[in-house]
N, C-alpha and C positions, 0 to 999 in steps of 0.2 A: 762728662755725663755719667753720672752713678748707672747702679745695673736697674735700679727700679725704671728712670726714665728709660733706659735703652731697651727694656721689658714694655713697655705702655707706648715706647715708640714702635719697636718691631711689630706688638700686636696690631696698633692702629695703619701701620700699612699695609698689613695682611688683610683688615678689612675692607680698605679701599680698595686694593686688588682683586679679591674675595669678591665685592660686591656686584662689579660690574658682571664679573664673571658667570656668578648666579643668576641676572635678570639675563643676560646672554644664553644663558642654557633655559630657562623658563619659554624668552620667545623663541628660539630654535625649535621648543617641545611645543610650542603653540603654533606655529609654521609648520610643522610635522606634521600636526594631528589634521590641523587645516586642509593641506594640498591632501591628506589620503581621504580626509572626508568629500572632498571636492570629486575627486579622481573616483571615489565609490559613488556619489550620486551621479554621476555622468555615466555610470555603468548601467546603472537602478534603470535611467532614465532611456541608453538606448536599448534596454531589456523590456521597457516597456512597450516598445514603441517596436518591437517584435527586429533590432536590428542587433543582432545574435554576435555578429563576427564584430562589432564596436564594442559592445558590453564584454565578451570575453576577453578583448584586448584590456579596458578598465580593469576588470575585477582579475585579473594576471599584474597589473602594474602594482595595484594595491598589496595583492599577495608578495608580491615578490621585493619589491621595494620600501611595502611601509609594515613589512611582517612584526612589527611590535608596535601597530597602532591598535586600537579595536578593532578598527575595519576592516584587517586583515583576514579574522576568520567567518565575517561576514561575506568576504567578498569569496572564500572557499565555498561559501554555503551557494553563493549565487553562481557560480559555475555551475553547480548543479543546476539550476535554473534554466540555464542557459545550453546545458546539454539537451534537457527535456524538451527546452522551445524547438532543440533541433531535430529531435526525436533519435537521438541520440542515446537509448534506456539505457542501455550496460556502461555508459559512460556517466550517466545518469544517479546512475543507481551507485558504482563507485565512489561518486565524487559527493553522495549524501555520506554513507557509510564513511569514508573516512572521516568525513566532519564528525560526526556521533563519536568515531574512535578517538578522536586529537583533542575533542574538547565537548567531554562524555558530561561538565555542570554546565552549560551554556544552553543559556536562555531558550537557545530555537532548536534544541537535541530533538524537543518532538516533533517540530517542524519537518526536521531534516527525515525522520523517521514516518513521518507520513507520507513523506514525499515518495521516500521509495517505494512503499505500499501502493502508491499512485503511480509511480513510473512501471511496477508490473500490471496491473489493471490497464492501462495505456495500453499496452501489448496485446490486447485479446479481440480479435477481428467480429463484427458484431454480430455477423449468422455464421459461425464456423462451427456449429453442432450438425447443420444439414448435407455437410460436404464429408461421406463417407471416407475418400482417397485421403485428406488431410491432417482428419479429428486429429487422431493422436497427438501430433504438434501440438496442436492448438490447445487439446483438452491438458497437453500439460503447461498451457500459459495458463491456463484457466486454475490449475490446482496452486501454480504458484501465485498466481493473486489472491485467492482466497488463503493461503496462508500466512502470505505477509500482511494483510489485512487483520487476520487475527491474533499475529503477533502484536502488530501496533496497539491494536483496543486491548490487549491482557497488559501492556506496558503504559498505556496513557490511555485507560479508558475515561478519565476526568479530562481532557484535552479536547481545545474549543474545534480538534478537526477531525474528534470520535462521531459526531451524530453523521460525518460524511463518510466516512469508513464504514459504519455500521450499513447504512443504508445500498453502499455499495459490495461490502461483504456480500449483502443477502441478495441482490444483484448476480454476483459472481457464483455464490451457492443454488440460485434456480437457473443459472444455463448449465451449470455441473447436472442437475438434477434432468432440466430436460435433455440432455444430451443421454443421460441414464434410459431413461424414455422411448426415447426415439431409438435407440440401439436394442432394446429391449421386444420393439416392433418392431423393429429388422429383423432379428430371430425369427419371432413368431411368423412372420410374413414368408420367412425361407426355410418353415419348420425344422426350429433347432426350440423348442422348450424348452431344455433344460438352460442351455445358456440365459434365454428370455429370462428364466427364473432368478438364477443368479444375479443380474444384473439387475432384475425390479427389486429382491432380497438389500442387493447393497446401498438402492436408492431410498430402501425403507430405512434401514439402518442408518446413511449418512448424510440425507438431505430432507428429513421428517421436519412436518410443518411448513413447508413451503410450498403448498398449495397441487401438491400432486400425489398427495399419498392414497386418496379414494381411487383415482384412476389408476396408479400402479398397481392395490389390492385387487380391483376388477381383474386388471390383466394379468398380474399373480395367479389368481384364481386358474382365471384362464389357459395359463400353460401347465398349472398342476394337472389341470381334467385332459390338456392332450398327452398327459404322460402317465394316466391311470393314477392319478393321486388324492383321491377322491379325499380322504380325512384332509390335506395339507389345502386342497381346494375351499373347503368347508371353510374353514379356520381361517382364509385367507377373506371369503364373503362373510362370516360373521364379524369378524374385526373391522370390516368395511361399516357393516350393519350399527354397531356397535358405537364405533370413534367417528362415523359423521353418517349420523341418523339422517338427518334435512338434505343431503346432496344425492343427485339424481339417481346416479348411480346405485345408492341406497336401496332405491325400491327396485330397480331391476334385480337387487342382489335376491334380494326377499321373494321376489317370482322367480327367481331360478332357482332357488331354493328348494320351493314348493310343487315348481314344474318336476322338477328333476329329484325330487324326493331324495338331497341331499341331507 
């Protein structure tokens, strides 16, 4: 056998060995992707079906045993899912955050990022402005929803789950506002004006437009005249007067105005 045949021989067993070997590795890779897709809809399924402790089992097997399938960082994503069903937030919120960090071009990054916006909003008890002994807790779930909220929409304000951010943002921003409010008439009610002041001043300043700025100038007003401050009083009922002409309190401004030769 010359070296040409023994060349055209050794290749041609290389491919027969070769060959099998490839479609072997093809359906292994087709068997793989298979069982993790399977194993992740069986996660999907009992996460829907609100059964937390089966779905986190799924989406751990996926992770941990098919971590270079796709559905590996899908099924990362839905642990978080699965934290939130349990109300579980810090765990929650983690297990979004990481996903964003491991795989910052993937598809569902805003997903995972609104999730967390929504796992702090989740957190905020729905009358805790009226319970003096606790606010402070509370009113700091409240400022951190309202910021991770507006991080989300400066980041994916074109994302199909900004117009529920938005909506809940301004949500989040008028219990901040009446919380301002209501603390505002605690003052007043336990003659402290100038506090009152301060706190209507910061409500104007950081929660304007949302439907409480006539009555906090009213009450502005109000605690300038218990502290002799008649120009700041004035100034407070003309800009009342001024930026909502049509609302009630409008015309009382205008008759204490004129009662009161302010």
């Amino acid at each position: 056998m010359n070296w040409f045949v023994k060349v055209v021989f050794v290749l041609g067993m290389s491919l027969v060995s070769v060959a099998p070997t490839s479609v072997q590795a093809q359906d292994d890779q087709a068997t793989y992707q298979a069982v993790a897709q399977s194993t992740y809809m069986k996660g999907v399924e009992a996460l829907e079906k609100e059964n937390f402790l089966d779905a986190g089992r799924y989406f751990n097997t996926v992770r941990s045993r098919f971590q270079y399938s796709q559905f590996a960082p899908l099924s990362e994503l839905r642990l978080g899912d699965v934290y939130l069903g349990q109300e579980k937030y810090a765990a929650a919120t983690e297990q979004y955050r990481a996903f964003v960090k491991l795989h910052p071009n993937h598809e569902e990054v805003p997903y995972a990022s609104w999730m967390v916006a929504f796992a702090f909003y989740k957190q905020i008890p729905s009358d805790w402005f009226i319970f003096p002994p606790s606010y402070e807790r509370e009113l700091s779930r409240s400022k951190d929803a309202a910021r991770e909220l507006a991080f989300f929409l400066r980041r994916y304000s074109d994302s199909k789950y900004a117009p529920e951010a938005k909506r809940k943002l301004v949500e989040v921003r008028r219990r901040l506002a009446d919380h301002e409010f209501y603390v505002a008439n605690f003052y007043i009610d336990r003659d402290n004006p100038k506090a009152a002041a301060a706190r209507l001043r910061g409500l104007l300043e950081e929660y304007s437009g949302l439907g409480l700025d006539a009555e906090a100038l009213f009450l502005l007003a109000r605690a300038y005249l218990e502290q002799k401050d008649v120009e700041s009083a004035k100034k407070a009922l003309d800009d009342l007067i001024e930026f909502h002409p049509n609302h009630a309190l409008a015309s009382e401004a205008r008759d204490y105005i004129a009662t009161h030769g302010l």
